[in-house]
TIVEX-545953 format. One line per field, with one value per residue (C-alpha): residue in one letter; y, z, x; residue number from 1. Coordinates in steps of 0.05 Angstrom, whole numbers, padded with zeros to 5 digits. Example, Ala and Ser with C-alpha at 12.3 -4.5 7.8 and 13.67 -1.06 7.14 Angstrom:
BEGIN
residu (A,S)
Y (-00090,-00021)
Z (00156,00143)
X (00246,00273)
num (1,2)
***
This chain:
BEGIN
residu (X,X,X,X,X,X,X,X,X,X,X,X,X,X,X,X,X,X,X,X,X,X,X,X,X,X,X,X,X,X,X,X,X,X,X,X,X,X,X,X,X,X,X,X,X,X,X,X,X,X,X,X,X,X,X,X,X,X,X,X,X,X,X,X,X,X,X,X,X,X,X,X,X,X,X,X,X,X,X,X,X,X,X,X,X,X,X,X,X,X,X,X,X,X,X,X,X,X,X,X,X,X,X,X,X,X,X,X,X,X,X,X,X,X,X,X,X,X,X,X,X,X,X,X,X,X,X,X,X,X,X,X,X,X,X,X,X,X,X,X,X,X,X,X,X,X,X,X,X,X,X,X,X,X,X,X,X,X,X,X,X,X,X,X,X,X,X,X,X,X,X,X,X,X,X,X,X,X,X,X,X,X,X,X,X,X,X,X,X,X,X,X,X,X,X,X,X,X,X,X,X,X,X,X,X,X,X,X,X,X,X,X,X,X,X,X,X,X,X,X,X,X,X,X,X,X,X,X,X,X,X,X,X,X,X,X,X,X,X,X,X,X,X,X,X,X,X,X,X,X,X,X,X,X,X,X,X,X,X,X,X,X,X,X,X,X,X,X,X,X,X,X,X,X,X,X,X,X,X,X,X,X,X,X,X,X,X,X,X,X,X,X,X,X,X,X,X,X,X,X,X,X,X,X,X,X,X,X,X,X,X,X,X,X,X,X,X,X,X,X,X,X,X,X,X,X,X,X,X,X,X,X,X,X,X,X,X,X,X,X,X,X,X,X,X,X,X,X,X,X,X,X,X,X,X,X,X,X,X,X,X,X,X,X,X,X,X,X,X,X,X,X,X,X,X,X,X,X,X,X,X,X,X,X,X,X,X,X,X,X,X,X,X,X,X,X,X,X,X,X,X,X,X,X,X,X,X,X,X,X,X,X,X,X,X,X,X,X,X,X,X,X,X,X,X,X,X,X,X,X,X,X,X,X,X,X,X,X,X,X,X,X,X,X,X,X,X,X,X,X,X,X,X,X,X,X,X,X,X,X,X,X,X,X,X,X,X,X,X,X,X,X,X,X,X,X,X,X,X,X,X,X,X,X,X,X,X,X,X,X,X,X,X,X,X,X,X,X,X,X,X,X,X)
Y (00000,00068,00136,00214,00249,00316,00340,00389,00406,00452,00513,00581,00644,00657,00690,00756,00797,00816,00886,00868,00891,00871,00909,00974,00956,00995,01055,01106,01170,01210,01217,01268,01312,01352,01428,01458,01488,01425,01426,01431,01452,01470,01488,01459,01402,01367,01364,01290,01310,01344,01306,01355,01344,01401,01407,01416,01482,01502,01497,01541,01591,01654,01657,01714,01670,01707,01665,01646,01678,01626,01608,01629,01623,01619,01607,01541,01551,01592,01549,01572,01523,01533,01536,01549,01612,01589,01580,01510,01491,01445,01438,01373,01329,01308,01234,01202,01152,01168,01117,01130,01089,01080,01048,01029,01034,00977,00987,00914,00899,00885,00885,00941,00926,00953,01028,01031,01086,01043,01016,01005,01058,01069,01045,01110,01124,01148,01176,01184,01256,01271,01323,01313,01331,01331,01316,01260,01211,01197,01180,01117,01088,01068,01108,01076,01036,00960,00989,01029,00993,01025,01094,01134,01178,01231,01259,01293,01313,01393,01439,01449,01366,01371,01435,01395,01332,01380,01418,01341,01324,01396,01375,01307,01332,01283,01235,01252,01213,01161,01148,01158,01112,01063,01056,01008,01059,01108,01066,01049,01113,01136,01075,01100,01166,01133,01088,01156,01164,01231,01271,01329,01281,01227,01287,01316,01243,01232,01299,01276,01215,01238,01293,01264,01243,01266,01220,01244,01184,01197,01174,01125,01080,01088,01065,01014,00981,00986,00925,00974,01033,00983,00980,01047,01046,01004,01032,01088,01071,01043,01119,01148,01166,01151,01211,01201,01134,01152,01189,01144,01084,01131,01146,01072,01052,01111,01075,01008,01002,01028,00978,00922,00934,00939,00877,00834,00862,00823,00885,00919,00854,00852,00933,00914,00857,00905,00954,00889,00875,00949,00960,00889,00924,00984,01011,01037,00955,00969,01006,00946,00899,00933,00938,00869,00849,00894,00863,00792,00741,00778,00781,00705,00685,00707,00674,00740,00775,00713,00723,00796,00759,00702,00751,00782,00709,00696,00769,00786,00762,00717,00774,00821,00774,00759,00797,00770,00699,00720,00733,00670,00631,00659,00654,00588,00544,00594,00593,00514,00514,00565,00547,00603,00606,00529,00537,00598,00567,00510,00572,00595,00523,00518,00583,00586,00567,00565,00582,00604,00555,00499,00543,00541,00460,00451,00484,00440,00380,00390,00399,00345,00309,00373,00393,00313,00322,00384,00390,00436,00426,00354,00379,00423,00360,00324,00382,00373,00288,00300,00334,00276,00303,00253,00296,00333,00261,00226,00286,00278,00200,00216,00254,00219,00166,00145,00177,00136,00102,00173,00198,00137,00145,00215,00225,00273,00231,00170,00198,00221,00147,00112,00160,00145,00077,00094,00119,00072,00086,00046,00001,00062,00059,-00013,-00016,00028,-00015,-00080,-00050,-00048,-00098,-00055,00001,-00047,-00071,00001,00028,-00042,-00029,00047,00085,00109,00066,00006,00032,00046,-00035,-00045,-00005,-00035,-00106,-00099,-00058,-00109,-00165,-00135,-00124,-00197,-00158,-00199,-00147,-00181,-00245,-00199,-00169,-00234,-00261,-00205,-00197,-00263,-00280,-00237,-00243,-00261,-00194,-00157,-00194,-00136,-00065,-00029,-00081,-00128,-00096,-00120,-00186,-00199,-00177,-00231,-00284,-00279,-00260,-00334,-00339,-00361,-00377,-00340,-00363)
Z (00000,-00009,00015,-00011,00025,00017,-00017,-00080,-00100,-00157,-00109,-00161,-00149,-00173,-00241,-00227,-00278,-00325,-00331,-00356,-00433,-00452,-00398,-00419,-00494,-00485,-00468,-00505,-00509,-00549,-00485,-00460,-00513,-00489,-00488,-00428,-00441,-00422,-00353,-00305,-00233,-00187,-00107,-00108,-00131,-00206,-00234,-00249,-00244,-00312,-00328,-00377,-00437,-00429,-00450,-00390,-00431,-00400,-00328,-00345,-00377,-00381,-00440,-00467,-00465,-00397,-00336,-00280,-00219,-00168,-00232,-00244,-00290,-00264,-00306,-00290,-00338,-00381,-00395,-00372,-00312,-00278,-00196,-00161,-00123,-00059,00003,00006,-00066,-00110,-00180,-00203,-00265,-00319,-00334,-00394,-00400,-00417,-00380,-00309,-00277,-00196,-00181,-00111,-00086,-00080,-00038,-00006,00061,00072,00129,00170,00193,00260,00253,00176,00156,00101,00134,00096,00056,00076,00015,-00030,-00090,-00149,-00185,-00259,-00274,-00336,-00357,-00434,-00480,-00556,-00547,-00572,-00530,-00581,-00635,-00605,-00600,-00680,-00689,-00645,-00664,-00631,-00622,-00564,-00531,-00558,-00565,-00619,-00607,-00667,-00624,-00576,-00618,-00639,-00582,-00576,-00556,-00514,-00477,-00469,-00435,-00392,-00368,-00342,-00311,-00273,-00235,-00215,-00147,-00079,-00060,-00130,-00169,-00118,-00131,-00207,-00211,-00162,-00210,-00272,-00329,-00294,-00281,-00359,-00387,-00345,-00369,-00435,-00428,-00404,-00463,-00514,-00479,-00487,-00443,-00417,-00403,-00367,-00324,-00306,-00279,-00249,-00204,-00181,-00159,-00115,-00082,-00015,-00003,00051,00098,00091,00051,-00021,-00079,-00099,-00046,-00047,-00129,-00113,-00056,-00102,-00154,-00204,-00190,-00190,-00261,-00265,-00222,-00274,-00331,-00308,-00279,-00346,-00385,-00337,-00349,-00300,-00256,-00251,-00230,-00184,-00141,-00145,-00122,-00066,-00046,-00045,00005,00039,00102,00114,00146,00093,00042,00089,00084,00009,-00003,00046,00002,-00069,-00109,-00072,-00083,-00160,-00169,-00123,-00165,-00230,-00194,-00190,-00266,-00286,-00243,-00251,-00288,-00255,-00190,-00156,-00148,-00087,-00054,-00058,-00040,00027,00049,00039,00064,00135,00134,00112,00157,00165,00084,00076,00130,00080,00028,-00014,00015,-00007,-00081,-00074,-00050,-00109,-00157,-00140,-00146,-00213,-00246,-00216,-00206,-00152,-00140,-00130,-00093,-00040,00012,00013,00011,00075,00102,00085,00112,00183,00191,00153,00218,00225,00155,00162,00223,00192,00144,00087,00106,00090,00027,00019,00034,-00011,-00066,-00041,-00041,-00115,-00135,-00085,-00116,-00094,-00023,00003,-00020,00015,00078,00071,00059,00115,00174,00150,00134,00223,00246,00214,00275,00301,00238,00216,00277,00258,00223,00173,00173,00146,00082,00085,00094,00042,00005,00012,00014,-00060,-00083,-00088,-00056,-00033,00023,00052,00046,00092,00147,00144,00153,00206,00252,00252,00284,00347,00325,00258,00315,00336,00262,00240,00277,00261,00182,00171,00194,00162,00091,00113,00147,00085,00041,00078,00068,-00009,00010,00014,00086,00099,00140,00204,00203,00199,00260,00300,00293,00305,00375,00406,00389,00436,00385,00323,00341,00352,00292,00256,00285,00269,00225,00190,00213,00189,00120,00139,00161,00103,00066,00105,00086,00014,00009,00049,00007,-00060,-00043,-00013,00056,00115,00156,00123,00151,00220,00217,00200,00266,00300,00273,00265,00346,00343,00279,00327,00348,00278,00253,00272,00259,00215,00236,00186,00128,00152,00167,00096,00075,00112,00110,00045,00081,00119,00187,00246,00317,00368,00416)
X (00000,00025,00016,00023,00071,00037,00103,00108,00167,00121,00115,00112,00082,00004,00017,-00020,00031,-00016,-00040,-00115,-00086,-00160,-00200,-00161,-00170,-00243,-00212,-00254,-00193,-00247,-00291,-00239,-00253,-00305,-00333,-00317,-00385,-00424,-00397,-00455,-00445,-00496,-00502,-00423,-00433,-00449,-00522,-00546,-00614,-00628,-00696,-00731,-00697,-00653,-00581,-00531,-00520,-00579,-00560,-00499,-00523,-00580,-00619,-00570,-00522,-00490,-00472,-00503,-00484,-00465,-00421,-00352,-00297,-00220,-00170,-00112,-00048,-00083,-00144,-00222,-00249,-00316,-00325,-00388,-00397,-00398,-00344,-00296,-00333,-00283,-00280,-00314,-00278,-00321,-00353,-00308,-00368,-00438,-00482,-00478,-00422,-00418,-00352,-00333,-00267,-00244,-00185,-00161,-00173,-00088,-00069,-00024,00047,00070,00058,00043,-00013,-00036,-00098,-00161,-00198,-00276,-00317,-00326,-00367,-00343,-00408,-00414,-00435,-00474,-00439,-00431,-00474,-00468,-00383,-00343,-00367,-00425,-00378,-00356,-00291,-00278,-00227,-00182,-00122,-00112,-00030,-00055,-00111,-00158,-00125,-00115,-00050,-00069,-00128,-00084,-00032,-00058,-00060,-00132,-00149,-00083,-00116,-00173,-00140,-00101,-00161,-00197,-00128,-00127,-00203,-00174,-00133,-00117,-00170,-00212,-00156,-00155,-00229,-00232,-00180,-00213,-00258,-00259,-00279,-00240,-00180,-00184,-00180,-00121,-00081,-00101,-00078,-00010,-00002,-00005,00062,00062,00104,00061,00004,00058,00084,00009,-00012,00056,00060,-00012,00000,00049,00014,-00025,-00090,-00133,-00104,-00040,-00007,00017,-00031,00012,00011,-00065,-00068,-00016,-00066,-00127,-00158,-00157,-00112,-00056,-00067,-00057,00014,00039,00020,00045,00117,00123,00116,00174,00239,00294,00288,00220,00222,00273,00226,00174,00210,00240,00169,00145,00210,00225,00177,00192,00116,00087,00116,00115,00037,00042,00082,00033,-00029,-00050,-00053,00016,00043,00032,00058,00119,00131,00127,00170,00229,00220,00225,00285,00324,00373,00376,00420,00340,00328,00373,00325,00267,00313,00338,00270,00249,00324,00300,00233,00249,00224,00161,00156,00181,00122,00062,00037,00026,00094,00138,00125,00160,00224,00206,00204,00277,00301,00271,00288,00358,00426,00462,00501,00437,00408,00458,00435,00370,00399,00445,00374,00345,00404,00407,00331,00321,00302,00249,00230,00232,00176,00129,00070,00084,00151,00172,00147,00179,00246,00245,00238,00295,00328,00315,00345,00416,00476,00551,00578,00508,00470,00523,00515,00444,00442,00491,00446,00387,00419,00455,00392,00358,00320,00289,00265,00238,00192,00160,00090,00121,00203,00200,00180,00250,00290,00243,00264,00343,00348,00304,00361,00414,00478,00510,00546,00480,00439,00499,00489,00416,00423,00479,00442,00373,00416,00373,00311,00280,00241,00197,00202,00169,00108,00094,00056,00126,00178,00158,00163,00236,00254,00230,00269,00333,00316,00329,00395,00468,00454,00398,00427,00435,00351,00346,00397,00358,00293,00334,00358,00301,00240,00191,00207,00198,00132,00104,00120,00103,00038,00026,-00013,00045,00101,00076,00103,00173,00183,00149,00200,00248,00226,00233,00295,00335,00306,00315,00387,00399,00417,00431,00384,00324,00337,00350,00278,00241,00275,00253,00188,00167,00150,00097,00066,-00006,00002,00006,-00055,-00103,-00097,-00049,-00004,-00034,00002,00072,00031,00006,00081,00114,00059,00025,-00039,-00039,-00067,-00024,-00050,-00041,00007)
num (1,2,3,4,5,6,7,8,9,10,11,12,13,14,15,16,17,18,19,20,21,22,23,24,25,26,27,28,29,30,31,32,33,34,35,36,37,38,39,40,41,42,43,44,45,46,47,48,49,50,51,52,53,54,55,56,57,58,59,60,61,62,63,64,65,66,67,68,69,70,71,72,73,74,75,76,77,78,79,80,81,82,83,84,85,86,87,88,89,90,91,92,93,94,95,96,97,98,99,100,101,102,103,104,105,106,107,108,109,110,111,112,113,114,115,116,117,118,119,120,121,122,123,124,125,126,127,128,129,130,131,132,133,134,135,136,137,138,139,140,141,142,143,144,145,146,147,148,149,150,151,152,153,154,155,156,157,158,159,160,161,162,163,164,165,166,167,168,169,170,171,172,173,174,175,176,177,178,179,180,181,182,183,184,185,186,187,188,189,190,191,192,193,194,195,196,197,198,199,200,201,202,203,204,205,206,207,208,209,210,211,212,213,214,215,216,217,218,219,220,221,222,223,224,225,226,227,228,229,230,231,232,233,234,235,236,237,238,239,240,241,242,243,244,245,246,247,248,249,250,251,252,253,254,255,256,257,258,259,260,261,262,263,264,265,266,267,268,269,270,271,272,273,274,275,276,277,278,279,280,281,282,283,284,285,286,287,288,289,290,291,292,293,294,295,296,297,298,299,300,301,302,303,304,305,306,307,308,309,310,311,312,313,314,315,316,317,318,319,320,321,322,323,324,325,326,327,328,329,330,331,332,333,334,335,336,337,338,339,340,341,342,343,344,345,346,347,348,349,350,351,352,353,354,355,356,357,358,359,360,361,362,363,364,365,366,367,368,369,370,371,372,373,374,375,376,377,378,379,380,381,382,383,384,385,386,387,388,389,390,391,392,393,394,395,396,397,398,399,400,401,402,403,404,405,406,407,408,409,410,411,412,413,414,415,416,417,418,419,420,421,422,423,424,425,426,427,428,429,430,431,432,433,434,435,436,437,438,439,440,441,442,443,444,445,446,447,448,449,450,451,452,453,454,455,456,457,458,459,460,461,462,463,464,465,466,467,468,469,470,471,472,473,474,475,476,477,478,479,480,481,482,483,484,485,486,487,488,489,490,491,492,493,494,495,496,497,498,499,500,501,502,503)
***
């Protein structure tokens, strides 16, 4: 009979790389070019509630054409924008999408580490104001070429559509670009704007995002935390030039709390992960890898955390990576006894090479019998007696000397005593069952030791070893006894299933 071990050596990171190229592929660009005129503002906030058939023109103007007088006009780098007459009132953007479109923020519920500020954002709509009327939007998006996703780069290319773009970019401010980006449509058509990779338009969205929100945190971390502003993050880290991405990569590490938080979050996760294969050849990699080098252990111990670390090992050099492997080497026993973190680990087993990764092997291989007898560690030294080194397998062998009797009974151990019973040094398990016949009939009899002396059976017979004849004699006295139970497995073995009476 056999059993599963519960052992996979195919442990990979989720791939969650993909910036949803076909969600932003409906970016409609053209919805951006709108009149100015249409925008419709009333007691300091937007109009939605224009149900007589009447243009939004109508709400902004007298019938002379003259304004209305809680309206006014300022002027932003030159270009007319419209603010209601009263105290504290804020410019509104306009909709880019005709139907109306209420978009939660959808800001992940990751958790905070130690003292970070990053805590969960309150659930905040993002309404879809109808303030278009008679603009672009109604053409559709036909003109748009598939090279762009959906973009078509010749509509902002003459001053007057670039005025236009630049006048929506000026309304979005602090938490209003957190929430239009929180939002699918919205967080679509900023991408697009980004993929025209046009420098004024880059350098407009970049400066916002790293103004801060109302709670005092830079926009950036809030798009990076968010299922769909994360698209936006890297869409947009990928339209910067060096200096740019300079500062944003100082902003995203200069708090070890705060990126702790983002790298244990699914969306900060993913944009850290873009942030490593934008910089892998780049000196700012540094400045990811000596926070998650200062935060290690607690990075290594979460599931979503780990593939930050995974993703350094996969994109950069051992040399890069050495300081995280010094990390992973002095903590490994931890690693080793930790859920997330053993699996984490044998990553990091099958990416080490040269002096670290014998340093690394060493420690486990020494403390072989503490880790065989933990729930999680066994799979560690599953882990290194899979990897046929002759020199690590002998140590592991060595130094369960004295304790393939306790490993045996435990689900664990037994996959690791039955392995070393694949080993040239099969005879130091066998010894240990043949030195005490208490200890032989107890694990003949267990759950899960009752395949080891199986094991240990057929290896010793296969080879013509005088240690089968040794267990037979040993065994045989009490075959009455291993009739019942789990014990009947190693009775069938030995007696071809015949009965024998009990003495």
């Amino acid at each position: 009979m056999e059993k599963s071990s519960g052992f996979s050596d195919n442990i990979a990171p989720e791939n969650s790389d993909a910036m949803s190229s076909s969600a932003a592929a409906s970016c409609p660009v053209e919805n951006l070019l709108f009149s100015v005129e249409n925008l419709s503002l009333k007691e300091g906030s937007a109009d939605t509630n224009n149900h007589h058939g009447l243009s939004t023109r109508n709400y902004l103007l007298h019938d002379n054409g003259g304004p209305l007088p809680r309206i006014r006009e300022t002027r932003i780098n030159g270009f007319s924008q419209y603010q209601t007459g009263f105290e504290n009132s804020m410019l509104f953007p306009p909709p880019l999408f005709s139907e109306s479109v209420w978009g939660p923020n959808s800001l992940s519920n990751g958790g905070s580490f130690q003292g970070s500020r990053l805590q969960p954002r309150a659930r905040s709509l993002v309404p879809n104001y109808n303030f278009l009327s008679g603009s672009a939007l109604d053409v559709g998006t036909g003109r748009a070429g598939p090279g762009l996703g959906g973009v078509d780069n010749s509509m902002v290319q003459n001053q007057e559509e670039l005025k236009k773009v630049r006048i929506f970019l000026g309304l979005l401010q602090g938490d209003s670009i957190v929430n239009y980006c929180s939002d699918q449509h919205g967080s679509r058509t900023i991408q697009g704007l980004l993929r025209l990779r046009n420098p004024e338009i880059t350098r407009e969205i970049y400066n916002k995002v790293l103004a801060l929100s109302s709670r005092g945190i830079a926009v950036v971390l809030e798009l990076m935390l968010d299922q769909h502003g994360w698209h936006v993050f890297g869409e947009l880290i990928d339209a910067l030039n060096y200096q740019q991405l300079k500062l944003i990569t100082y902003e995203i590490t200069k708090n070890l709390d705060d990126f702790v938080s983002l790298t244990l979050d699914t969306h900060g996760s993913n944009s850290i992960r873009k942030v490593i294969r934008l910089l892998r050849r780049s000196p700012l990699v540094t400045l990811v890898m000596n926070n998650l080098r200062a935060a290690f252990f607690t990075i290594m111990t979460d599931r979503i955390g780990s593939y930050a670390v995974s993703e350094c090992f996969n994109q950069l050099s051992a040399e890069d990576n050495r300081l995280l492997y010094e990390a992973a080497i002095e903590c490994c026993l931890d690693l080793a006894i930790d859920h997330e973190g053993s699996l984490a680990l044998i990553r990091v087993i099958n990416t080490i090479q040269g002096l670290q990764r014998y340093r690394l092997l060493d420690i486990l291989s020494t403390y072989a019998a503490f880790l065989s007898q933990d729930p999680k560690g066994n799979y560690v030294v599953q882990k290194v007696i899979s990897l046929n080194n002759p020199l690590f397998t002998h140590k592991i062998c060595h130094h369960l000397r004295g304790y393939y009797g306790t490993i045996s009974l435990q689900k664990g151990g037994s996959h690791i005593a039955e392995k070393c019973l694949d080993t040239e040094w099969k005879s130091w398990v066998i010894e240990d069952f043949l030195s005490n016949t208490n200890t032989l009939l107890q694990v003949a009899k267990d759950e899960f030791g009752n395949y080891v002396i199986q094991k240990a059976l057929n290896v010793t017979k296969k080879s013509g070893s005088p240690l089968y004849q040794k267990l037979l004699l040993r065994l045989q006295p009490h075959l009455s006894i291993l009739q019942s139970g789990y014990g009947r497995n190693v009775f069938n073995l030995i007696t071809g299933g015949r009965s024998v009476k009990k003495v």
